[in-house]
PAGU-947924 format. One line per field, with one value per residue: residue in one letter; x, y, z of N, C-alpha, C in turn. Coordinates in nm, 3 decimals, padded with zeros to 5 digits. Layout:
r <- (A  ...)
neast <- (X  ...)
nnorth <- (Y  ...)
nup <- (Z  ...)
caeast <- (X  ...)
canorth <- (Y  ...)
caup <- (Z  ...)
ceast <- (X  ...)
cnorth <- (Y  ...)
cup <- (Z  ...)
//
This chain:
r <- (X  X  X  X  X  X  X  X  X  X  X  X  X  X  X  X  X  X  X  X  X  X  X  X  X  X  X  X  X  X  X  X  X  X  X  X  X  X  X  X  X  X  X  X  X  X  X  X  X  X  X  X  X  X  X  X  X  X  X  X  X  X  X  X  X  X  X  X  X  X  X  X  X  X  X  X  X  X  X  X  X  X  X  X  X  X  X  X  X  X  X  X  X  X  X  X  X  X  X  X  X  X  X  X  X  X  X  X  X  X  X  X  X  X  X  X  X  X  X  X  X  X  X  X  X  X  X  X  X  X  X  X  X  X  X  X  X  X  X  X  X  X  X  X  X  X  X  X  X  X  X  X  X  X  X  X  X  X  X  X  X  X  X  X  X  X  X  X  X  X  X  X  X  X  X  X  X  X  X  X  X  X  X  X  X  X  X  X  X  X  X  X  X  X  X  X  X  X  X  X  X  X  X  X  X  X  X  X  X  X  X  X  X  X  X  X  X  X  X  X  X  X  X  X  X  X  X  X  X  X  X  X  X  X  X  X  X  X  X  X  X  X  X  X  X)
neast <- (-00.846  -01.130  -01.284  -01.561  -01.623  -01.487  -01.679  -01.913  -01.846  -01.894  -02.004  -01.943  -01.951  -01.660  -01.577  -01.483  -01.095  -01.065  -01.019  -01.028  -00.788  -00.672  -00.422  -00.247  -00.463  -00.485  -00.621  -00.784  -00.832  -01.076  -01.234  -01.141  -01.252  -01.151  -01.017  -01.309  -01.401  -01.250  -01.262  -01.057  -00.867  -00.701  -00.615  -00.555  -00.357  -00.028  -00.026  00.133  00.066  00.036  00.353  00.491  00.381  00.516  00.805  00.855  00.864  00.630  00.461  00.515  00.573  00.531  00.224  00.023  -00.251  -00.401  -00.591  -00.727  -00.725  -00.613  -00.724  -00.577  -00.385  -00.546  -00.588  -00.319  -00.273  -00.389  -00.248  -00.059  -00.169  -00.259  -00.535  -00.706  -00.962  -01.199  -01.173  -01.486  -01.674  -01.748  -01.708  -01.537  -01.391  -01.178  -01.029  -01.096  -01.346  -01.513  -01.697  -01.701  -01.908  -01.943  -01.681  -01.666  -01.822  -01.752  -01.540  -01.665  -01.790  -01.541  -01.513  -01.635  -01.549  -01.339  -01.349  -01.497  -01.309  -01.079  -00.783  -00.455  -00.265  -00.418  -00.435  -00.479  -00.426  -00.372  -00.325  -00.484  -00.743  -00.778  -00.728  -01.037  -01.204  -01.163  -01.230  -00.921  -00.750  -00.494  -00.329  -00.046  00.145  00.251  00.250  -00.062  -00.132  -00.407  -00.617  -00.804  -01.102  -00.982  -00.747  -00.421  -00.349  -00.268  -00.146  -00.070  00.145  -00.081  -00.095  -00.131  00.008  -00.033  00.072  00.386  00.566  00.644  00.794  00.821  00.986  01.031  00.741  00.729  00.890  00.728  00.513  00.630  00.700  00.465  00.405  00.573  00.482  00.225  00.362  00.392  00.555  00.823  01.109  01.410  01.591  01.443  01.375  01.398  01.523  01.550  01.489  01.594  01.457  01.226  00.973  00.872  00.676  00.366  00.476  00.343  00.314  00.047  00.036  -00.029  -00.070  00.006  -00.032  00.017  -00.009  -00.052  -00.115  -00.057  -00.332  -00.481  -00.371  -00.457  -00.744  -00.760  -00.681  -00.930  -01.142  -01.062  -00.930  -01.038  -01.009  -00.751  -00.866  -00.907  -00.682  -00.533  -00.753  -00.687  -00.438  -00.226  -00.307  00.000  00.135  00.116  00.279  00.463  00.631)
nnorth <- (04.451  04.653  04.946  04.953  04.710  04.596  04.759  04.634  04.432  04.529  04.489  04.263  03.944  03.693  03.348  03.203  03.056  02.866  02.505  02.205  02.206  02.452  02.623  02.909  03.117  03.434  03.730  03.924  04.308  04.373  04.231  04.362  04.463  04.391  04.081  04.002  03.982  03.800  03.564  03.478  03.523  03.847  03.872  04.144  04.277  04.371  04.339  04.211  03.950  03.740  03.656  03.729  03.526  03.302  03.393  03.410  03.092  03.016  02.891  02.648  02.757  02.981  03.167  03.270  03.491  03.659  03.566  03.411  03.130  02.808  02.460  02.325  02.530  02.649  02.369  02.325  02.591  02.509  02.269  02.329  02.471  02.691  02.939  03.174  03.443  03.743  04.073  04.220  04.104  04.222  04.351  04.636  04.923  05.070  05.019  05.203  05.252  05.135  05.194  05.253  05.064  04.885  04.743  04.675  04.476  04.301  04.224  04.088  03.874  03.758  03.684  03.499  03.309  03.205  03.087  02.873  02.742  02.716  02.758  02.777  03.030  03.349  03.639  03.917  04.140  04.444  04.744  04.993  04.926  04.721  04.818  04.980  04.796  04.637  04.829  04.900  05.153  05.207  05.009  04.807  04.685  04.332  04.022  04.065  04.177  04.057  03.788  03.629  03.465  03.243  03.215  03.276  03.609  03.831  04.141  04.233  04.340  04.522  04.403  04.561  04.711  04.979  05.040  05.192  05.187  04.969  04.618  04.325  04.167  04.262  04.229  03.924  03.843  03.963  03.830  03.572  03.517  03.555  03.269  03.107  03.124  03.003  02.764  02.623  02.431  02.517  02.599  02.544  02.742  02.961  03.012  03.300  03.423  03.677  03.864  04.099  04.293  04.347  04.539  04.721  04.901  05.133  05.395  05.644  05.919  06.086  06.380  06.563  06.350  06.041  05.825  05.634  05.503  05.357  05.459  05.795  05.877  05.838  05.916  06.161  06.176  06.061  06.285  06.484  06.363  06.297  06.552  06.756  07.091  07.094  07.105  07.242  07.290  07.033  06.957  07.141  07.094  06.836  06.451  06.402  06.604  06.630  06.646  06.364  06.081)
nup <- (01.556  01.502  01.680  01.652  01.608  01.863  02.112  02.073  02.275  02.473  02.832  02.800  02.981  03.121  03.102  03.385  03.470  03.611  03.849  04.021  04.076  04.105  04.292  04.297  04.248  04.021  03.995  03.810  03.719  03.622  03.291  02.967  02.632  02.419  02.564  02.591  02.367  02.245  02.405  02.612  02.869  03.002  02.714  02.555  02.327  02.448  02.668  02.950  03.107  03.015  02.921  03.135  03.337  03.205  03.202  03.491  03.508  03.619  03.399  03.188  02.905  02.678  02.604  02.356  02.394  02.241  02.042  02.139  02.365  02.276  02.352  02.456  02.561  02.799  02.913  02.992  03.154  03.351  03.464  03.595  03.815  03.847  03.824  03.693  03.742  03.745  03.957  03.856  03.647  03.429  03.074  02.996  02.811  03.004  03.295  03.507  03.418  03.585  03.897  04.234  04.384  04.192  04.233  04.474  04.498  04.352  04.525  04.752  04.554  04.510  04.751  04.753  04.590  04.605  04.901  04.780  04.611  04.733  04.738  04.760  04.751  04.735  04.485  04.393  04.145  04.079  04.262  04.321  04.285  04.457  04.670  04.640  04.642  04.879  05.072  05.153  05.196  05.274  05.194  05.028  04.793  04.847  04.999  05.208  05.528  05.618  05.580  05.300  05.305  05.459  05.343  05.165  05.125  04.822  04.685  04.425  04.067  03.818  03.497  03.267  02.995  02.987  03.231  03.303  03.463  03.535  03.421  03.215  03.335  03.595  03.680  03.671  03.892  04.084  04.043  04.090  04.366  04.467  04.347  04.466  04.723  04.686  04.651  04.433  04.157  04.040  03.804  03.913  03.781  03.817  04.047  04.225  04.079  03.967  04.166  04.223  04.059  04.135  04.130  04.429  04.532  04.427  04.212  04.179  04.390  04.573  04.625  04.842  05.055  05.220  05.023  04.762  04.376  04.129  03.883  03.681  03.651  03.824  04.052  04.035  04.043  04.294  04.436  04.333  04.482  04.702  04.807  04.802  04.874  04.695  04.412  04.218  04.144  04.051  03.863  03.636  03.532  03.344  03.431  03.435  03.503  03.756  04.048  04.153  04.285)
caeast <- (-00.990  -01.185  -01.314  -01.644  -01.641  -01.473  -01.757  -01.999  -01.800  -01.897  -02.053  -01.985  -01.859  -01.555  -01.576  -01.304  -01.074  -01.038  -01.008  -01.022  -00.601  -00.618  -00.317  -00.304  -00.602  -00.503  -00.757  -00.759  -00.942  -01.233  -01.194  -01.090  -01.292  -01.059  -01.072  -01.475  -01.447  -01.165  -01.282  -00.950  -00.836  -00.533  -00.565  -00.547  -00.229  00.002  -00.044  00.270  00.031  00.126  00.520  00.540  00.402  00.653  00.964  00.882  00.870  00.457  00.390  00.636  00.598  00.484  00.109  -00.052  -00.384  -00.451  -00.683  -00.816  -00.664  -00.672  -00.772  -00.418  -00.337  -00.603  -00.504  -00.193  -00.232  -00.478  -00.206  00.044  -00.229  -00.305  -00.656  -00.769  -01.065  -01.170  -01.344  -01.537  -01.691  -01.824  -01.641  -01.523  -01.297  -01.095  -01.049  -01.149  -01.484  -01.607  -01.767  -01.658  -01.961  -01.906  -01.573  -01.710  -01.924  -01.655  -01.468  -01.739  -01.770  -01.415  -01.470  -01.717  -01.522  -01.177  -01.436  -01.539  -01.205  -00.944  -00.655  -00.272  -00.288  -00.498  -00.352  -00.558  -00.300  -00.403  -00.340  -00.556  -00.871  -00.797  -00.763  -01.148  -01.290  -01.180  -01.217  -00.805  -00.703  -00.331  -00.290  00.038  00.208  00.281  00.137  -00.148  -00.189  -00.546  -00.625  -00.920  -01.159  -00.849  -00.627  -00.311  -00.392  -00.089  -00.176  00.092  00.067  -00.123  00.016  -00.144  00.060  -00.028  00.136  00.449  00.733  00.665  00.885  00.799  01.078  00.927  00.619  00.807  00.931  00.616  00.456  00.699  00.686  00.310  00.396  00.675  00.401  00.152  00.389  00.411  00.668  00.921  01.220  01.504  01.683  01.360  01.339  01.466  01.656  01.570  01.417  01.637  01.402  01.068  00.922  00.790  00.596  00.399  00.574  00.294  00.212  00.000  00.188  -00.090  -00.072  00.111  -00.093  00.070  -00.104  00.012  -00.073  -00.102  -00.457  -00.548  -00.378  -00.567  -00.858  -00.754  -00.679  -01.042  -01.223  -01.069  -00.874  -01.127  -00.916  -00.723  -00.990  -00.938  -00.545  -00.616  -00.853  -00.624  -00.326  -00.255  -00.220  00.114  00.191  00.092  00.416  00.517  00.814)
canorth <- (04.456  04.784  05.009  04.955  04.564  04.561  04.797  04.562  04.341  04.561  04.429  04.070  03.826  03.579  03.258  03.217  02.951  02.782  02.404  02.164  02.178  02.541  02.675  02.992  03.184  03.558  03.827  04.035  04.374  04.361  04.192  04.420  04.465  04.289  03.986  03.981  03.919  03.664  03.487  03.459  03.646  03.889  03.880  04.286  04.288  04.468  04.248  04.177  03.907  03.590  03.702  03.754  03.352  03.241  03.427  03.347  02.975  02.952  02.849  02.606  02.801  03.142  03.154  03.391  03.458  03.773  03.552  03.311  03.016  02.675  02.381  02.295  02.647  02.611  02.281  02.397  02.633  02.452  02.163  02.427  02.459  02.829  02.983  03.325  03.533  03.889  04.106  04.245  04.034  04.309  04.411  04.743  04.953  05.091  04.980  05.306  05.291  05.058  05.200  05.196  05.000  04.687  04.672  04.630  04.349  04.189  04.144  03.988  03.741  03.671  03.606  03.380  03.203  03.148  02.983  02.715  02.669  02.697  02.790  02.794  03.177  03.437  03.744  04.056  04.206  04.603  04.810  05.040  04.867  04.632  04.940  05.047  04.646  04.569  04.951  04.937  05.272  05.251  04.880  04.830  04.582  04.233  03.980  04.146  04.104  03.970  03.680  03.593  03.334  03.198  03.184  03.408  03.725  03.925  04.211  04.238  04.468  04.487  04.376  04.629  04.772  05.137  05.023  05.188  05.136  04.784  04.544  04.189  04.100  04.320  04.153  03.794  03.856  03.969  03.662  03.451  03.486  03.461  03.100  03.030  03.108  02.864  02.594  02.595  02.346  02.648  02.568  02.633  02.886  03.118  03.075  03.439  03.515  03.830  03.968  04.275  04.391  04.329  04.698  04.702  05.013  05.218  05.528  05.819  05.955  06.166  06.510  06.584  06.281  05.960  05.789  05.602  05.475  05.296  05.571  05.934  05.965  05.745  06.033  06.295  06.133  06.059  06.479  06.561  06.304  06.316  06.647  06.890  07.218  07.111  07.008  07.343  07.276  06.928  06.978  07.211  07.015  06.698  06.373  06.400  06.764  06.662  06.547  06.246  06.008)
caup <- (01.574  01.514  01.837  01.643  01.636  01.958  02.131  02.061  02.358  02.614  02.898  02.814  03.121  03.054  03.178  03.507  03.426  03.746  03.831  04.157  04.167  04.164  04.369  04.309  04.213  04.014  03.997  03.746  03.769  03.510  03.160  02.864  02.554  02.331  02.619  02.648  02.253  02.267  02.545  02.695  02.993  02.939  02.617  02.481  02.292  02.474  02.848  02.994  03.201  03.007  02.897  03.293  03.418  03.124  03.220  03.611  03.522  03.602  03.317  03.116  02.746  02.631  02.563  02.311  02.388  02.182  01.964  02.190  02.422  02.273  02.453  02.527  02.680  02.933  03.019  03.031  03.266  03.471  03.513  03.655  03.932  03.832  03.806  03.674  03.781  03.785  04.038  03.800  03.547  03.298  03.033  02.968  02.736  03.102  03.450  03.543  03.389  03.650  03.991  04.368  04.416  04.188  04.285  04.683  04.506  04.310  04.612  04.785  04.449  04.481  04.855  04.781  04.494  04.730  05.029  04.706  04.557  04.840  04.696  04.825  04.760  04.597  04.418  04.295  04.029  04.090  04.408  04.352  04.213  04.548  04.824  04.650  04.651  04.989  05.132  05.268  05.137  05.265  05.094  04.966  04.742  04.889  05.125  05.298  05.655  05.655  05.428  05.237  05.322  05.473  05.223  05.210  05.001  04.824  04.550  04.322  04.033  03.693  03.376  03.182  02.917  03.094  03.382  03.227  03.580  03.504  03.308  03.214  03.476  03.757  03.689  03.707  03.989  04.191  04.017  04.130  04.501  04.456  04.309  04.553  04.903  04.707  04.642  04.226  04.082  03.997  03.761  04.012  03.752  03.825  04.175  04.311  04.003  03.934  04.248  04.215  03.958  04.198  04.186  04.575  04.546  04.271  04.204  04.187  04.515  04.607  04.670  04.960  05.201  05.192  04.915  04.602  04.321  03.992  03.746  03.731  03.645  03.961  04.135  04.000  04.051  04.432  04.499  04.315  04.507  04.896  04.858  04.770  04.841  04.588  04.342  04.112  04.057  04.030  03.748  03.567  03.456  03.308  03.484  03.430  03.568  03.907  04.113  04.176  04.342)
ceast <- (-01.034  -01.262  -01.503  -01.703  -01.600  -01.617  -01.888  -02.001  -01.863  -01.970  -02.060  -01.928  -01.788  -01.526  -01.421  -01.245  -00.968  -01.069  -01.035  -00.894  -00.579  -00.531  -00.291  -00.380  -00.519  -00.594  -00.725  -00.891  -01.074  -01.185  -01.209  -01.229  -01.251  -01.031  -01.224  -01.431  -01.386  -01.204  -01.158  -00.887  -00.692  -00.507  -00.530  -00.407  -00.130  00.013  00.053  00.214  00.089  00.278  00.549  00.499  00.505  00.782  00.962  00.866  00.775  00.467  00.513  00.641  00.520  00.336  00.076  -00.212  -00.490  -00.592  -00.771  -00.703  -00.728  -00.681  -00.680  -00.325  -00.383  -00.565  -00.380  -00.154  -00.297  -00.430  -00.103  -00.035  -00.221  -00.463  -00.671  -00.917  -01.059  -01.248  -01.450  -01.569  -01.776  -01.708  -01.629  -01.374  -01.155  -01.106  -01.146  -01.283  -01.567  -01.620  -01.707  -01.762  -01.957  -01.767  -01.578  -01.781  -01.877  -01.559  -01.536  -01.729  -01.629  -01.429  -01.518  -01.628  -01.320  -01.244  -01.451  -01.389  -01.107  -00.837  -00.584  -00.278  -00.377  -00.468  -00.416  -00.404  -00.424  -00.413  -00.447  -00.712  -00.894  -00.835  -00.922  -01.272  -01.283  -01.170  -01.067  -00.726  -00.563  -00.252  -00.135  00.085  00.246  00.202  00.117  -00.160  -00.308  -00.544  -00.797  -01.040  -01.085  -00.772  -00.550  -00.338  -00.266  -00.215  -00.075  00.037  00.040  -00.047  -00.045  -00.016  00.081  00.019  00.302  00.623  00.698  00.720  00.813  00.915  01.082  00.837  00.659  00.804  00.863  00.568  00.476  00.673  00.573  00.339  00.450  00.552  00.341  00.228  00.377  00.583  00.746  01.059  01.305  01.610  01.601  01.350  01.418  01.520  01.657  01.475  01.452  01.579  01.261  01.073  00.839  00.687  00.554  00.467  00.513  00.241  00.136  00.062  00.081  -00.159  00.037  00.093  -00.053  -00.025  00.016  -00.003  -00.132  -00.198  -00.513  -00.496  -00.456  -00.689  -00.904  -00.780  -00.831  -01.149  -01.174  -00.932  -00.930  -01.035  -00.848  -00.775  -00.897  -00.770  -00.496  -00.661  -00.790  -00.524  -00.319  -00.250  -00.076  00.212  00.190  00.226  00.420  00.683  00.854)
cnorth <- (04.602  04.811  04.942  04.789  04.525  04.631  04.674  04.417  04.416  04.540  04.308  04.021  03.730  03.521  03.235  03.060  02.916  02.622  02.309  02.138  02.284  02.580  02.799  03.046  03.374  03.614  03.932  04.173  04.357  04.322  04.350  04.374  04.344  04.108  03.887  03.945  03.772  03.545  03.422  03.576  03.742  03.895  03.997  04.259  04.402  04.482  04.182  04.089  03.733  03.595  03.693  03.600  03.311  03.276  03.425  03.202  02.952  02.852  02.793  02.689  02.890  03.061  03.322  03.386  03.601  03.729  03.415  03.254  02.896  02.573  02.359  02.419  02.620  02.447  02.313  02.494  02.592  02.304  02.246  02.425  02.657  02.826  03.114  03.324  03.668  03.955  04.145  04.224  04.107  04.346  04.543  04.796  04.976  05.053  05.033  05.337  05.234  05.147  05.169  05.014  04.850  04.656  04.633  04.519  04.254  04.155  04.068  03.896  03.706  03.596  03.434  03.248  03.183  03.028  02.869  02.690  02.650  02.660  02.818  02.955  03.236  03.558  03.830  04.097  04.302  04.629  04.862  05.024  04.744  04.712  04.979  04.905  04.642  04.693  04.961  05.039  05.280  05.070  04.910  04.670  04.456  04.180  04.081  04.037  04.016  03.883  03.690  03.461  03.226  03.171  03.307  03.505  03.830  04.010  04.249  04.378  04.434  04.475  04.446  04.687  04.943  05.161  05.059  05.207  05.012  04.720  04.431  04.130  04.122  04.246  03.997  03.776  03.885  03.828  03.576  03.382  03.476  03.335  03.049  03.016  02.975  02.702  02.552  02.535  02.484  02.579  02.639  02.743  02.999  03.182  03.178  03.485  03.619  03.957  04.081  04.345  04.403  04.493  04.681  04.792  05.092  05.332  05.687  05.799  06.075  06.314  06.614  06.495  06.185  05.821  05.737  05.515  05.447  05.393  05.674  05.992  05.897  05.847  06.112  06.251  06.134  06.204  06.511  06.483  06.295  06.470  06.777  07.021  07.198  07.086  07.106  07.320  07.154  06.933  07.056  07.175  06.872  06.614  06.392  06.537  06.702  06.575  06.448  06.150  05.942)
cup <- (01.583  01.622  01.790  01.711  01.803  02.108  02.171  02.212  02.472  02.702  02.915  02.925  03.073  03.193  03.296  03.462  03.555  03.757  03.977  04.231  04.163  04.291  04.392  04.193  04.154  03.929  03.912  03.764  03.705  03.347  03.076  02.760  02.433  02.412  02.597  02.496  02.195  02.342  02.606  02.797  02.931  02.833  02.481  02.431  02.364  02.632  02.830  03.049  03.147  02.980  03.053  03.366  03.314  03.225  03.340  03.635  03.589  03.527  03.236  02.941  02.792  02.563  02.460  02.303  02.293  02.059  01.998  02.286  02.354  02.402  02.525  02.578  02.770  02.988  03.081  03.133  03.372  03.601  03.586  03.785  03.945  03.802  03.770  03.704  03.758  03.879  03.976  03.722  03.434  03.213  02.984  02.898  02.825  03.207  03.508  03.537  03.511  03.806  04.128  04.392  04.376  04.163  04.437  04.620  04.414  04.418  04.680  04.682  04.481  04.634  04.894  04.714  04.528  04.845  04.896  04.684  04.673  04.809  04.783  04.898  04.653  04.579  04.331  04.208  04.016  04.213  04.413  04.353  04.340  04.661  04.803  04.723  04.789  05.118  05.257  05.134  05.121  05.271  05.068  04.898  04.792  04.917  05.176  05.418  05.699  05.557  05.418  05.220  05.358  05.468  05.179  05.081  04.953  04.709  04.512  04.194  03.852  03.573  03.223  03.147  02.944  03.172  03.332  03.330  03.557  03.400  03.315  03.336  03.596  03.757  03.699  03.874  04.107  04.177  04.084  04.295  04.498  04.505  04.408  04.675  04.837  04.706  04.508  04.234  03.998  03.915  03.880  03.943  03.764  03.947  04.236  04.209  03.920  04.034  04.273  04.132  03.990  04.219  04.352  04.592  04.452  04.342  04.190  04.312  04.522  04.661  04.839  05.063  05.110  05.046  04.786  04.526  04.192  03.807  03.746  03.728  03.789  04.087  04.138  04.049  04.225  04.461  04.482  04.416  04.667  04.926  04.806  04.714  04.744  04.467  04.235  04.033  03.996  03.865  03.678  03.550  03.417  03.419  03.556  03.476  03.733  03.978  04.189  04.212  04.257)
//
């Protein structure tokens, strides 16, 4: 699909494909360009998000949704007792493009749309796009201590293609225990069997507090925006210059 034709997506909203046996509920951050025109969630080529419910035994078969979901995907995943959402129902070309502010007002929408459905568990997939929504700065990977409209809240981590410490079998493997808290019908050769490859933590920190973040411009971005003094050195190298664990 050309940037031109795809362009034309931006700002659209994609429908949440949630159900009344939702179980768990995951949140993606804001639909994709290539999504908003598809009308299927996850579907940029190049999303580890369906390869990752497959190979953690979610989802009984591999879905491709790069050019839609047929009818019998969404059933399909709706009989699993999965749901997608995003906090941010605009579409845009990057995560990044979107705003502190309507990510504080996509977490409200999600809080609202956990109180209707009442799901098992519910699962943002992005740390950092969760620490801005639900203003907890020093968030980290797993179950979170507080829940969500009373329903147990984990953030696991995105299955963007950018996300480049992540494997399809890291991402399984967060998945999985998701599925396992809500109570998903798990083939028993998935359950645990490859939790030695669960990444627990991203891997760029911040090199002036204790601060990690899933990719190195989300650092940069952190230093220019709560570490002033360093704004100027910051702003003068790549991403990828600035050190990291």
């Amino acid at each position: 699909m050309r940037r031109a034709e795809l362009e034309a997506h931006r700002g659209r909203a994609v429908d949440d494909l949630v159900g009344p046996g939702t179980r768990l509920l995951l949140v993606g951050i804001n639909p994709s360009l290539w999504t908003a025109a598809v009308q299927a969630h996850f579907a940029r080529p190049g999303n580890r998000f369906w390869p990752a419910l497959h190979r953690a035994g979610i989802l009984e078969r591999d879905i491709d949704a790069s050019q839609g979901l047929s009818d019998d995907d969404r059933a399909h995943v709706l009989a699993r007792g999965v749901g997608i959402t995003n906090l941010v129902n605009v579409a845009t070309a990057r995560a990044d493009e979107l705003t502190p502010a309507q990510l504080r007002e996509g977490g409200e929408r999600l809080r609202r749309l956990v109180e209707e459905l009442q799901p098992a568990v519910v699962a943002v997939l992005g740390l950092t796009a969760y620490r801005q929504a639900f203003r907890r700065p020093k968030a980290r990977l797993g179950r979170q201590p507080d829940d969500l409209a009373g329903v147990p809240l984990w953030v696991l981590p995105n299955p963007s293609g950018l996300n480049a410490h992540e494997t399809v079998d890291s991402l399984a493997a967060h998945y999985r225990a998701a599925a396992e808290a809500a109570g998903l019908p798990l083939p028993d050769a998935a359950r645990g069997a490859t939790r030695e490859s669960m990444v627990s933590e991203p891997v760029h920190q911040c090199p002036y507090c204790e601060l990690r973040f899933d990719y190195h411009n989300e650092v940069k971005h952190h230093i220019l925006t709560d570490h002033p003094d360093h704004a100027e050195v910051a702003a003068s190298v790549e991403p990828h210059e600035l050190p990291h664990t």
